[in-house]
C-alpha positions in Angstrom: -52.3 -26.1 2.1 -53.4 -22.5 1.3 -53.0 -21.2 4.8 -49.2 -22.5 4.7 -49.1 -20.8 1.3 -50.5 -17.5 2.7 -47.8 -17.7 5.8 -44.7 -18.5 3.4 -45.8 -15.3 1.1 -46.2 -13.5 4.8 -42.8 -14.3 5.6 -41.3 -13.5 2.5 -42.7 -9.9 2.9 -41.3 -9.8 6.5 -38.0 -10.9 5.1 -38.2 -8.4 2.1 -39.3 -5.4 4.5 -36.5 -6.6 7.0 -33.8 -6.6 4.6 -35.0 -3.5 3.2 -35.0 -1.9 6.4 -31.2 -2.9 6.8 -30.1 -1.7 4.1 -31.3 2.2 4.3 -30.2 2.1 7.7 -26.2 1.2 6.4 -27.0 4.1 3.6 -28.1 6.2 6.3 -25.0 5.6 9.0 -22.7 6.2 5.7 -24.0 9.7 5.4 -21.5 10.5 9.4 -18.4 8.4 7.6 -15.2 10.2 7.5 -14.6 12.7 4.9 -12.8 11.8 1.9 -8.8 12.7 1.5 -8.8 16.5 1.3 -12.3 17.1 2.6 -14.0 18.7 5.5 -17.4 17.7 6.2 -19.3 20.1 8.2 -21.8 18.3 10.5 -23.1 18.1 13.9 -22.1 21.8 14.0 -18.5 21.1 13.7 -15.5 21.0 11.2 -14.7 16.9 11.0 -11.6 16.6 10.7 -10.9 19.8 13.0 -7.2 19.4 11.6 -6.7 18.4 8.1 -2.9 18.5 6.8 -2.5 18.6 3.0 0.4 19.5 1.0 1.0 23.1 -0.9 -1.0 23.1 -4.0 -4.0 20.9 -2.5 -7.8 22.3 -3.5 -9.8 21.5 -0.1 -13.2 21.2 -0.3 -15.5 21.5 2.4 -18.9 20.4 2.2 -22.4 21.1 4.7 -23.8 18.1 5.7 -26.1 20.4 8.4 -29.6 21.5 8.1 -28.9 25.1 8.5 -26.3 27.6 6.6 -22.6 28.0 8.0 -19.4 29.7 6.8 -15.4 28.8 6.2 -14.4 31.9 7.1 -9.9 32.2 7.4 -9.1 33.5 11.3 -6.8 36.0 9.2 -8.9 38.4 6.8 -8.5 38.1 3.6 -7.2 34.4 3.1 -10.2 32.7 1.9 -13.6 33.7 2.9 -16.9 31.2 1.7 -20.0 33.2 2.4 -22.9 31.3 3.5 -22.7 27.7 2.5 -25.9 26.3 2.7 -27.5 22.6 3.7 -25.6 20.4 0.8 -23.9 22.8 -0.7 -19.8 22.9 -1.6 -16.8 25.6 -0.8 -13.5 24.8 -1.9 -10.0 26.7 -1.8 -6.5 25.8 -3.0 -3.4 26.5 -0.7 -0.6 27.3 -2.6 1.5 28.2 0.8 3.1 26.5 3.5 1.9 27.2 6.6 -1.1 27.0 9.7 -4.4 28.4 8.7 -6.9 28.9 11.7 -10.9 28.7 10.3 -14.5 29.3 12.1 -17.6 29.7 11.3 -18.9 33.1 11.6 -22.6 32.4 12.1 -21.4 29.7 14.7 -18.0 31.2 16.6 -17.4 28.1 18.5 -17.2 26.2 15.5 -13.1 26.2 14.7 -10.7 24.1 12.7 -7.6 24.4 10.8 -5.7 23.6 8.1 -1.7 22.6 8.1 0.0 23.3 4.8 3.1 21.5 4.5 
């Protein structure tokens, strides 16, 4: 009798650790969902989505889900400009006119995106 006790508290652990194990994996897939509306997420050294469309007047936030530092810098100079973002941290910019704006990072060239203002 107490052996068959001892294996039903075993496999209650087992179960416990199991579903435990589970559920910080689902948190940790959830960290590489898609952006919310008007977001960028920057991960995986890239700009996700590479193309967000928002209308006139929308704030954009991007936000650096990398380890290391990167940059929202505007193709044309002057248009918005983030300085380093680092690992967690937030930029955000509101576009007030219509139009195409071409972004990069300028620690990481090949990192490009855009934003259509309509």
């Amino acid at each position: 009798m107490r052996s068959l006790k001892k294996h039903s508290a075993r496999r209650s652990f087992l179960s416990i650790v199991s579903i435990s194990l589970v559920l910080l994996l689902m948190d940790c897939s959830s960290s590489n969902s898609a952006p919310p509306a008007n977001e960028v997420f920057i991960q995986g050294m890239a700009f996700s989505p590479s193309t967000l469309t928002v209308k006139a007047g929308t704030t954009v936030k991007w936000t650096n889900k990398d380890g290391v530092t990167h940059t929202v810098t505007s193709d044309t100079a002057g248009q918005f400009n983030s300085g380093n973002v680092a690992a967690n941290g937030v930029f955000s910019f509101m576009f007030m006119t219509v139009g195409t704006y071409n972004y990069h990072c300028s620690i990481h060239p090949s990192m490009i995106a855009k934003i259509v203002v309509n």
